[in-house]
N, C-alpha and C positions, 0 to 999 in steps of 0.2 A: 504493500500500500504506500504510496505516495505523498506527502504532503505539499497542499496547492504553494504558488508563492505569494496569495493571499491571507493563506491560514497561514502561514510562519510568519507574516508580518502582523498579525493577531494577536501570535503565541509569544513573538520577541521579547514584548517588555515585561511579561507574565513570567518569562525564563530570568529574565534578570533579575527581576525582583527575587523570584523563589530561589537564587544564589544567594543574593545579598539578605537574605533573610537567613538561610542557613549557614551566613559564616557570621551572625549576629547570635542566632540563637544554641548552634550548638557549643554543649558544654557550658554555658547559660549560667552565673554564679558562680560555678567553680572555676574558669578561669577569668579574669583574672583572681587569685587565689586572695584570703584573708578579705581583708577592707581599707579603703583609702580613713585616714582619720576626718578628712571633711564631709565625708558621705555617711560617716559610721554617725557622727554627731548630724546633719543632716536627717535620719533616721532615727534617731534617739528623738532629737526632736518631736517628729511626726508623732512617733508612739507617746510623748509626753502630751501633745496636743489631743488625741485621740483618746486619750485617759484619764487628762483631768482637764482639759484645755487650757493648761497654760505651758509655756517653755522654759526653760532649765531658770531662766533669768524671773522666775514666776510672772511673765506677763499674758493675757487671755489673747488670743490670736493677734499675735503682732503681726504687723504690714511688712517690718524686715524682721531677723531675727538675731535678739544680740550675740547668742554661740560662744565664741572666743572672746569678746568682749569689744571688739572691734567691728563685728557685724556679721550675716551669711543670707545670703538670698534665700528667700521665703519659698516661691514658689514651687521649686521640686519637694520639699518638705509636705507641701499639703497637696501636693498630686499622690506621695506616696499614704498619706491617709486610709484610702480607702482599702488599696492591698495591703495593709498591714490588719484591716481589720477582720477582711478575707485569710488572709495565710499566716499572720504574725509576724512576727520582727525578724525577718533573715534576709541574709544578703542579698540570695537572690529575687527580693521580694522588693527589698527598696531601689531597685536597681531597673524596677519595670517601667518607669513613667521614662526614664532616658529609651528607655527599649521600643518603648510604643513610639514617642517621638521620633526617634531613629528614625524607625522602617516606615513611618508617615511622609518623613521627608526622603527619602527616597521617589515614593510615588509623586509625591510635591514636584521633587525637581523635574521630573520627566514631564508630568503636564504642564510647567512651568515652561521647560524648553521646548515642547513641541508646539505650546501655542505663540512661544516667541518667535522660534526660525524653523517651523515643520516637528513634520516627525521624526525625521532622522536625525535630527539635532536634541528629541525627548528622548531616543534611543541612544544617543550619543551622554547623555548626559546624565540617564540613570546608569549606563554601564558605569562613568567615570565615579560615579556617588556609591554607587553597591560595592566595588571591587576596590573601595579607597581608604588607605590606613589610616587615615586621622579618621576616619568617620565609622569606621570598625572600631575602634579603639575607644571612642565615645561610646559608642552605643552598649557597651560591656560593662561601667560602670558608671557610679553615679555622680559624679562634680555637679553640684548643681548650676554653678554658669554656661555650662554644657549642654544648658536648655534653647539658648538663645538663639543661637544661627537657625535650629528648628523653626522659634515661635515668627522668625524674622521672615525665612521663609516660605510659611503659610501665609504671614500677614502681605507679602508681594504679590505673592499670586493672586487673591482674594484682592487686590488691588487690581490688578492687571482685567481680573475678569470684569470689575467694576467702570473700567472704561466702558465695555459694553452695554453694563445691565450696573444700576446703580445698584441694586439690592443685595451684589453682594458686598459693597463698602461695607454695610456693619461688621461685617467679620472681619475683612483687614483691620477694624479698629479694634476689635475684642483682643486678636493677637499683637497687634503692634501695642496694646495696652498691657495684655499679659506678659509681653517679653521685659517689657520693666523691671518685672520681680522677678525674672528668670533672671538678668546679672547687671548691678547697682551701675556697672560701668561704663552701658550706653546708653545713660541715663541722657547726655548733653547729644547725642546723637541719632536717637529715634526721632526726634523734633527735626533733626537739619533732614533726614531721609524724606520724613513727611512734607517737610514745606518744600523740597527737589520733585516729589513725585506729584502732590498738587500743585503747585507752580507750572510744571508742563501737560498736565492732565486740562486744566484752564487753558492753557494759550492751545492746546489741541482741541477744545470747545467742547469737552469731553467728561467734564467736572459741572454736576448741576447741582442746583441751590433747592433740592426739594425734601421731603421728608425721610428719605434714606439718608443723604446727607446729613440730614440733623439729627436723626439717629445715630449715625457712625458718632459725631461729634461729642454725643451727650454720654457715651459709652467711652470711649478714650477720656472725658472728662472725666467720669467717674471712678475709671481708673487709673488715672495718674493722680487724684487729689490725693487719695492717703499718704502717698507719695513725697507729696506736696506739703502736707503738714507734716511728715519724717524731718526732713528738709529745714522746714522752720525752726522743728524743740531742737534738731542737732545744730544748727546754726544761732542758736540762745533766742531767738524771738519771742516763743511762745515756750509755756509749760509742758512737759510729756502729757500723752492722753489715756487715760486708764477707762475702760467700761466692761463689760460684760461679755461683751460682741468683739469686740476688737479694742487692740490697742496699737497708741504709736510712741514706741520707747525712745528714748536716749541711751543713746550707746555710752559705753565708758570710754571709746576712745574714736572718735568720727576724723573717718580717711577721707578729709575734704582738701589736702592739697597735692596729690598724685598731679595732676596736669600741670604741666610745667612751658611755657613758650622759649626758655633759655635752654633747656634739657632738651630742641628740636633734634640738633646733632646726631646729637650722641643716640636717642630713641631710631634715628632714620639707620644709624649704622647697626643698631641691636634687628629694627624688620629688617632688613637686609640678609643681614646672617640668617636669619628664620626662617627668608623664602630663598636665597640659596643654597641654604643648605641643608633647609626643610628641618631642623631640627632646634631646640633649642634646650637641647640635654636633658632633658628630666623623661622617663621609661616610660612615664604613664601618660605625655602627649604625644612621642614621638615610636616608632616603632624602627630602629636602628637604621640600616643603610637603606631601610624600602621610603623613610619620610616620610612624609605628609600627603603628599599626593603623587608618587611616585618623582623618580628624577628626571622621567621626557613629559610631563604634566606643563610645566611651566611656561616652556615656550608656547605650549598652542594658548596657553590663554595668553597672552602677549599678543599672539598673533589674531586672536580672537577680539583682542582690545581696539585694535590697529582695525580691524575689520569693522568692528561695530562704530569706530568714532566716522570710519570712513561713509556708513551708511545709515548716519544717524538720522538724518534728512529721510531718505525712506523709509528707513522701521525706525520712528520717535519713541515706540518704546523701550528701545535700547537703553533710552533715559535712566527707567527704574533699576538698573542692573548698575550703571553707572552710581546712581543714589546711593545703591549700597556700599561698594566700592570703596566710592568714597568718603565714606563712614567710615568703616575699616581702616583705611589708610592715614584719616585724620587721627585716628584713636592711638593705632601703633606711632604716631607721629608724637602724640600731646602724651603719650603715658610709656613709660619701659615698660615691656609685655611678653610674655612667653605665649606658646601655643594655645590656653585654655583663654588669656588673657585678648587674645585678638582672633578669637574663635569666630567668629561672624566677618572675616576675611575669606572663608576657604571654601564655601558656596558659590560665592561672586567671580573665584577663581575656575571653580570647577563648571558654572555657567560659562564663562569666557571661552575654556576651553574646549568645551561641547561647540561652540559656536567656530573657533575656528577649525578642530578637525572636522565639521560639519561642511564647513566651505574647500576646505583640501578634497577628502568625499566627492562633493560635487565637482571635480572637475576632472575626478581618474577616482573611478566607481571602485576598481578591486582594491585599493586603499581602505574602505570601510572593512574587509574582512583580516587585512593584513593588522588594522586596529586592534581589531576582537583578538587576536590572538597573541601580541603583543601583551595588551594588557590580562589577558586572563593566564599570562605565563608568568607573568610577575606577581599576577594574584596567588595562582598557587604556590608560587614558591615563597610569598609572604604566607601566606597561611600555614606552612610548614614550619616556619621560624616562629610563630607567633603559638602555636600551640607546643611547642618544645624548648628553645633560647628563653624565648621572650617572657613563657611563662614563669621559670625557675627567676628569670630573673624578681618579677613582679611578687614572686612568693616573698622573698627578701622586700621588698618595697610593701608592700601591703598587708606585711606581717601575717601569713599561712599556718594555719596551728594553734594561733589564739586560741581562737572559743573551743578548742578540743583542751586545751590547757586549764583554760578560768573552768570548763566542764569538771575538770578534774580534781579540783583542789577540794579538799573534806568541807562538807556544809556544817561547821560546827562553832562557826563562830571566828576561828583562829584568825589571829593577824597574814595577811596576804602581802608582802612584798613583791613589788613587782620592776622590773627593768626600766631605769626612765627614759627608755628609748622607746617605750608603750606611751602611747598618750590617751590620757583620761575618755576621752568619749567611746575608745573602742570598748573598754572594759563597760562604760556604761552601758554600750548596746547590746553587749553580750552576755551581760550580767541581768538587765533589765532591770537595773535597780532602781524603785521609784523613786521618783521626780523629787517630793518633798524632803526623802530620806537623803537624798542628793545635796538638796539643796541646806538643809539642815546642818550636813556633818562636811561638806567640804572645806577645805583649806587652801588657799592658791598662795604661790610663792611669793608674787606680788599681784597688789589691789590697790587700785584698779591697775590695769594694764592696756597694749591693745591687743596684748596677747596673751590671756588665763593660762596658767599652768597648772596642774592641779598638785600639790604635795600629798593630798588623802581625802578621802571622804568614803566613808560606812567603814567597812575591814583592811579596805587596799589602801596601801601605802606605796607609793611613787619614789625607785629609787634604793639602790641595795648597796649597807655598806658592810662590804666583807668581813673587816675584822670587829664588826660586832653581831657577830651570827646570834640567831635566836633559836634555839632547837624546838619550839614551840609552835613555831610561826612556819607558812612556807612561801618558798621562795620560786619565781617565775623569771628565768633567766633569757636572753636575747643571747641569741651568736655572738655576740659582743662581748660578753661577759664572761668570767673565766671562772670554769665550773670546778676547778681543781679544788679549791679549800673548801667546798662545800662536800667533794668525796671524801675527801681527807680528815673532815668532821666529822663523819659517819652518817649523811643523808644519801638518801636513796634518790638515784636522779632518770627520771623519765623524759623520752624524746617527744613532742608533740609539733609535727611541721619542724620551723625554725626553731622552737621554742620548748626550753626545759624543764620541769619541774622537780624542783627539788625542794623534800621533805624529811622529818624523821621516820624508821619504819615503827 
């Protein structure tokens, strides 16, 4: 039996997707292994909101949340609400709202690119998003600003269709409203995107002044004001806001001067390094010599850019792509930024570059299959490295064996030393220790800070010093830590993951 070359152009982006869903979904939780400390406190969160409604800091649903003491975006927090209420509190459970996002934009970007330059540039353009290690590598775990390039864009698209049909503005506004609290950082730059995409959506006569419109508007109003009075109590204007329903705190330490116009420099030479070398050292954005969107990624959106400025006059909607773009680039511009930092750059890239191998394509047809096969040979041979190198490494990074260790330790009360290379939130997620009893018995090194440490709070104590061992107590050791005078004292030392327990017998 044959398949027509209508039904394969049918099944195409159906195969893509169902790739990029299975190098998303298999192994699901357990790799990457253990827990990031932002996502484990992210999660603790959610279950303290979900349990008593309020957050470590006891305030009832805060608009951000204060966490470290310095602040954490809200929004993944109360996406993962509901699956924790479904499954309970485990990794792979707070780890699904990044997951749904993920594979959402996937499908996003393909209708996005096909209603911008065809179908072959949607096909082009989910290939590049399904088989691409920054966005594999998001979608596995939970950073909650890791939300943003998602909510960013949905809310384009939903724009884009809105030139046609006004009725779907509202949504572009619900998501460009929602991406706020997905990450504090383009706070100054959702506003310049919007006033770029209405600005030419207007002079294309394309932008109308009737009740969708002022729906869209009264909906991004309302979600930006809470926002908006964060803003004030952390800038001393106004008092914090305490009720029932919501609150809007004051942080103990507000990260209001990152933007810098004297730090241009030096910020233009830190993106630089990022997009050519796609990497900007840290395991958990970058996935070793494969990068961020592979190393032949780059130039076609370059060449894609060069394409679009050249034909902006004919497709004006190249605009919105631009918009974003240039967002991104203002941001790594005004702020030093790593990969998670300028995360809502790598869409706009990965759009460009659907656009310009979309235009190569059209001009020497066997080039589209010489693509597929390029890129799907790098994919596999990233995905080989990523479930074997990558993971071992991440076991180390994301501390692998914890909660098989806190599982382990006697429920009897006893004092719990632990490694202060553990930081507080994992133990809290793991332990599930409630919120009040939390907040009751901790102790931080220093208070306020903009960054809490915790010395102790309930049993566990933060921090092990060798030569005053406690034969009473047990001890929870890191690779770090040199397990020798704990043999030598006559505790009995068990291996868990990375991590050792050592007790009396």
């Amino acid at each position: 039996m044959t398949v027509s070359k209508p039904n394969l152009s049918r099944m195409a982006p159906w195969l893509l997707f169902l790739l990029g869903l299975l190098a998303r979904v298999w192994l699901f939780g357990e790799v990457p292994g253990g827990l990031n400390q932002d996502e484990a406190f992210a999660g603790y969160e959610a279950w303290s909101l979900l349990h008593g409604g309020m957050d470590t800091a006891g305030y009832h649903f805060p608009v951000y949340l204060t966490a470290w003491g310095s602040g954490m975006n809200a929004l993944e927090s109360y996406l993962m609400i509901p699956f924790i209420a479904l499954f309970g509190l485990k990794p792979w459970v707070i780890r699904l709202p990044q997951l749904v996002v993920a594979l959402l934009s996937l499908w996003c970007v393909y209708l996005l690119g096909r209603r911008l330059w065809g179908e072959r540039a949607g096909l082009i353009c989910l290939l590049l998003a399904a088989l691409c290690p920054w966005h594999v590598l998001l979608s596995r775990w939970g950073l909650e600003s890791n939300l943003a390039p998602g909510f960013l864009l949905f809310a384009l698209y939903f724009f884009l269709r809105g030139l046609d049909d006004a009725r779907w503005y509202p949504l572009s506004a619900l998501f460009y409203g929602l991406s706020l609290y997905a990450y504090a950082t383009i706070w100054p730059f959702v506003p310049l995107i919007l006033l770029i995409e209405s600005t030419a959506a207007l002079l294309w006569k394309k932008l109308r002044f009737d009740w969708w419109m002022l729906l869209s508007g009264v909906i991004l109003a309302l979600l930006a004001a809470p926002l908006l009075l964060f803003l004030a109590v952390n800038m001393g204007y106004m008092a914090e806001i305490h009720t029932p329903f919501f609150s809007v705190p004051k942080l103990l330490y507000f990260r209001s001067g990152e933007m810098s116009l004297q730090a241009i420099p030096e910020n233009l030479q830190n993106l630089l390094h990022i997009l050519v070398t796609q990497s900007d050292g840290l395991p958990w954005n970058t996935a070793g010599k494969f990068g961020l969107l592979y190393p032949i990624t780059l130039p076609f959106s370059l060449l894609g850019l060069v394409i679009c400025l050249s034909k902006s006059q004919k497709k004006p909607e190249n605009v919105l792509v631009f918009a974003n773009l240039l967002a991104a680039l203002l941001l790594g511009l005004l702020i030093k930024v790593n990969v998670n930092r300028v995360n809502i750059l790598f869409f706009p890239l990965i759009l460009l570059a659907a656009r310009g191998l979309d235009w190569l394509c059209g001009r020497w047809k066997p080039l589209l299959g010489a693509v597929l096969a390029v890129y799907l040979l790098f994919f596999s041979f990233f995905e080989a490295y990523y479930f074997t190198d990558y993971r071992r490494t991440m076991d180390y990074n994301f501390g692998e064996g914890l909660e098989e260790a806190l599982a382990a330790v006697p429920d009897d009360g006893s004092i719990v030393h632990i490694s202060d290379t553990v930081k507080y939130p994992r133990v809290l997620f793991y332990t599930q220790t409630p919120t009040e009893r939390f907040r009751e018995s901790v102790i931080y090194k220093h208070y306020p800070a903009a960054y809490l440490d915790a010395v102790s709070f309930d049993r566990w104590r933060f921090g092990i010093e060798a030569q005053y061992l406690d034969s009473s107590s047990v001890y929870i050791l890191s690779p770090w830590d040199d397990s020798t005078i704990f043999r030598e004292a006559g505790f009995s030392l068990t291996r868990y993951g990375i991590y050792t327990v050592a007790e009396m017998p």
